[in-house]
ROBA-72974 format. One record per residue (C-alpha): residue in one letter; residue number from 1; x, y, z. Coordinates in nm, 4 decimals, m for minus. Layout:
N
 res   n       px       py       pz
   A NUM        X        Y        Z
...
END
This chain:
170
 res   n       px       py       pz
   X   1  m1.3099   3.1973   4.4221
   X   2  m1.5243   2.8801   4.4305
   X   3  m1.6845   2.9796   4.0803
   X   4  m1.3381   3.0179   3.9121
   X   5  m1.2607   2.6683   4.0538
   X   6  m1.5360   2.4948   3.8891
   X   7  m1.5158   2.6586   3.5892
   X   8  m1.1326   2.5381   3.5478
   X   9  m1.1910   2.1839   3.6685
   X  10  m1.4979   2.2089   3.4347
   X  11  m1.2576   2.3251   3.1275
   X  12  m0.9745   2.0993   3.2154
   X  13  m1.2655   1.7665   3.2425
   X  14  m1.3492   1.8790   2.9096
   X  15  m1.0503   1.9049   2.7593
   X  16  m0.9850   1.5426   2.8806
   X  17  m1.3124   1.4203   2.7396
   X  18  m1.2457   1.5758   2.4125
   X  19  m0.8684   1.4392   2.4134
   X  20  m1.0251   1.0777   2.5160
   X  21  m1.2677   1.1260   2.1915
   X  22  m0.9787   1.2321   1.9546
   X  23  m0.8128   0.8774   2.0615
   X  24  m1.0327   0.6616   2.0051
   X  25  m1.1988   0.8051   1.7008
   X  26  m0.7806   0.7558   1.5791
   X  27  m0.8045   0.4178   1.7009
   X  28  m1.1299   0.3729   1.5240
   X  29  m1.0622   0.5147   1.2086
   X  30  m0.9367   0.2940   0.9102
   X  31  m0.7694   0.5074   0.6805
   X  32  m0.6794   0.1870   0.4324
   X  33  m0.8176   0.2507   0.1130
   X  34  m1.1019  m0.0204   0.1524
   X  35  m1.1957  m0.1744   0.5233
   X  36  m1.0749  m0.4455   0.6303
   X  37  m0.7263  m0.6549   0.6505
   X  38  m0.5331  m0.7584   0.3606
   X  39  m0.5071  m1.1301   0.2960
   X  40  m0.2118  m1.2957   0.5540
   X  41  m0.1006  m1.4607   0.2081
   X  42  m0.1387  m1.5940  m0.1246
   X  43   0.0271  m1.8794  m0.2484
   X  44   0.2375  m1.8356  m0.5726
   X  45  m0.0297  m2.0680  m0.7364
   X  46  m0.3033  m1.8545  m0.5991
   X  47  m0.1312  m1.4834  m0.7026
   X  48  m0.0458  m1.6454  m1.0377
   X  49  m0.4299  m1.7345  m1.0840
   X  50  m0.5681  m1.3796  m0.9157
   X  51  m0.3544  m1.2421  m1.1819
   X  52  m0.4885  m1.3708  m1.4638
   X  53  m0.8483  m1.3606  m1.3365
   X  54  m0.7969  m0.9700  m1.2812
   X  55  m0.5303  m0.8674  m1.5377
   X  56  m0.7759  m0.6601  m1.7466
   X  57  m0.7772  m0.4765  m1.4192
   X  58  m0.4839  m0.4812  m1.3234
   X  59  m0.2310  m0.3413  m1.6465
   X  60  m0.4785  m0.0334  m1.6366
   X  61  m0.4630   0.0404  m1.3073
   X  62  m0.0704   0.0055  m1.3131
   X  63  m0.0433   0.1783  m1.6101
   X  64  m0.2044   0.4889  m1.4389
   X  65  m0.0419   0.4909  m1.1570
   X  66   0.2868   0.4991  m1.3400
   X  67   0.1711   0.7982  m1.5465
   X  68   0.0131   0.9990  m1.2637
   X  69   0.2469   1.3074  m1.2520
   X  70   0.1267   1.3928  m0.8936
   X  71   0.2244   1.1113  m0.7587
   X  72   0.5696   1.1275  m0.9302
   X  73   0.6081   1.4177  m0.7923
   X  74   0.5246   1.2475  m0.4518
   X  75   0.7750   0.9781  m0.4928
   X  76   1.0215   1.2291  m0.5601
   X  77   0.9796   1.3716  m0.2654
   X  78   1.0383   1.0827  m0.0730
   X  79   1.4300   0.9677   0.0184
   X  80   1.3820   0.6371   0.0227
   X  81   1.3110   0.6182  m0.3783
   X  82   0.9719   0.4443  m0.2990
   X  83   0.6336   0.4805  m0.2234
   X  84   0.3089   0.3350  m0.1444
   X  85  m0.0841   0.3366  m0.2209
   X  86  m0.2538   0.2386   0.0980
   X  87  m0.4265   0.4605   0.2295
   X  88  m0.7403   0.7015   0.1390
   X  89  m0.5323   0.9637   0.1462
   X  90  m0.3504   0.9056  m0.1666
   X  91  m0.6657   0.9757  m0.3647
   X  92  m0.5307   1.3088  m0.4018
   X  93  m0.3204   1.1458  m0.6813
   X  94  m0.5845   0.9951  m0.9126
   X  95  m0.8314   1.1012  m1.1155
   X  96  m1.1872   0.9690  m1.0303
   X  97  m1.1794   0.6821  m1.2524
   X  98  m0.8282   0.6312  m1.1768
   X  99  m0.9004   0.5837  m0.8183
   X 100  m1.2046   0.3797  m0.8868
   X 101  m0.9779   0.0613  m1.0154
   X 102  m0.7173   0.1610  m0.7459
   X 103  m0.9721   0.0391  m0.5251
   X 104  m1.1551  m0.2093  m0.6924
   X 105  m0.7782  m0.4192  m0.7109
   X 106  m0.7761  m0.3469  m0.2958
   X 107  m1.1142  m0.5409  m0.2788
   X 108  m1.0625  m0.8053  m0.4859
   X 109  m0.6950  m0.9232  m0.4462
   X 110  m0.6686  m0.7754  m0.0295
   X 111  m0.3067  m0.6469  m0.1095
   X 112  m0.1593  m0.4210   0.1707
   X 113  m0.0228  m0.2241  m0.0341
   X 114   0.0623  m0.1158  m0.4117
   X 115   0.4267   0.0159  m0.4907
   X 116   0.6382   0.2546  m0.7428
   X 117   1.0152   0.2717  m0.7080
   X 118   1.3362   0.4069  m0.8602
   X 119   1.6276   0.3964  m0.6372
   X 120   1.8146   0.4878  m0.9080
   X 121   1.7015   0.2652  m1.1571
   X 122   1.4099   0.2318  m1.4234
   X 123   1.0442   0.2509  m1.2247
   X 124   0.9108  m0.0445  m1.1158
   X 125   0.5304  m0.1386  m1.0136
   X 126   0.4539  m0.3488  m0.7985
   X 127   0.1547  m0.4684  m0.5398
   X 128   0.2792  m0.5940  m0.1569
   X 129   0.0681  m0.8922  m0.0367
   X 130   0.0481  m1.0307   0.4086
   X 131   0.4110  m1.2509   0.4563
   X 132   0.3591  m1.6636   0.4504
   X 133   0.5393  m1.8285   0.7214
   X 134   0.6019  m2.1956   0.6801
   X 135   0.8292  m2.3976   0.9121
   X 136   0.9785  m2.0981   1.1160
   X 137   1.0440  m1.8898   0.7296
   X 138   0.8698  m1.6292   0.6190
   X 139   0.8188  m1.5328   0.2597
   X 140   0.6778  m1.2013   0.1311
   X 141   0.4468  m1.2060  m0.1481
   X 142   0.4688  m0.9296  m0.4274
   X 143   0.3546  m0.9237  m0.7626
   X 144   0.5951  m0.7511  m0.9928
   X 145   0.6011  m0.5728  m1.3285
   X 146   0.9036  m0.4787  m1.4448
   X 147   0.9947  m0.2875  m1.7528
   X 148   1.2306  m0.4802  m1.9341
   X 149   1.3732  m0.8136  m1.9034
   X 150   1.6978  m0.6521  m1.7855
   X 151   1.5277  m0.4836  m1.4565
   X 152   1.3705  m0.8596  m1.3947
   X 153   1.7473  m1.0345  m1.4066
   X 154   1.8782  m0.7063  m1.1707
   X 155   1.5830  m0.8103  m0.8901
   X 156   1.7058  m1.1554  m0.9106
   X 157   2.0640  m1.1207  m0.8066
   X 158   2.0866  m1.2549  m0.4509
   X 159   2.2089  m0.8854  m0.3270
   X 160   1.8871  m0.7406  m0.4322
   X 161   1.6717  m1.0386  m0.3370
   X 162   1.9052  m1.2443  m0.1507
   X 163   1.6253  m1.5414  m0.1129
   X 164   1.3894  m1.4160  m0.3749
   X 165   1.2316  m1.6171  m0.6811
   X 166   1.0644  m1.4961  m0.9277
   X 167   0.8134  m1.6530  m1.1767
   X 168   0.6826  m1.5145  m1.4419
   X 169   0.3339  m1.4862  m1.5049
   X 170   0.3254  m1.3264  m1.8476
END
């Protein structure tokens, strides 16, 4: 009887360990697509001049992620009409190369995360930078591309954006 009680507190103390391990290896992990935190913020001045220091970059790498038919098919899935790049996870999406620039924007320009949405409209790409606060308000930083000038005067109507302004950087 003694035997069969150390053997289950022995099986139970493992099962704790291993439960313990699984934790912190989740706490651990960083399953953003590079390591590391995104930026807190860029200024508009600041976006506007990452843009044009990485555009070459950038129009490819949106340009594939708008024609990737798996990921589409991903966004389709979702109910919410949106979804996100930000993990390493969504490799599954991209071809090699395709994935390659996905990352290199992610370590150049810190984003948190890069978007494609309907909800019912045309798709729109776009990349999610950290918020800004400044005297107790809080902007959110995005850069946008929209497909026609039509979708850009839709996202500026204050019940879409109630507080948003847009610039144009091309």
């Amino acid at each position: 009887m003694k035997k069969w009680k150390i053997a289950i507190l022995s099986v139970l103390a493992l099962c704790i360990v291993v439960f313990v391990v699984y934790i912190v290896y989740l706490i651990i992990d960083d399953h953003s697509v590079v390591p590391g935190n995104p930026v807190d913020y860029h200024t508009k001045d600041e976006l506007t001049e990452l843009y044009w220091q990485n555009k070459d970059l950038l129009n490819p790498v949106k340009d594939n992620v708008l024609s990737s038919d798996s990921f589409m098919n991903a966004m389709n899935q979702e109910r919410d009409g949106d979804i996100a790049i930000n993990a390493k996870e969504d490799v599954q999406y991209f071809t090699k190369d395709e994935w390659a620039g996905i990352v290199s924007v992610f370590e150049k320009m810190n984003p948190s995360m890069i978007m494609m949405e309907r909800k019912g409209r045309p798709l729109i790409f776009y990349i999610v930078f950290g918020a800004q606060t400044q005297d107790s308000i809080t902007k959110k930083i995005y850069l946008f591309w929209f497909p026609n000038e039509d979708e850009r005067v839709y996202h500026e109507k204050p019940s879409v954006f109630p507080y948003g302004v847009f610039t144009q950087a091309d």
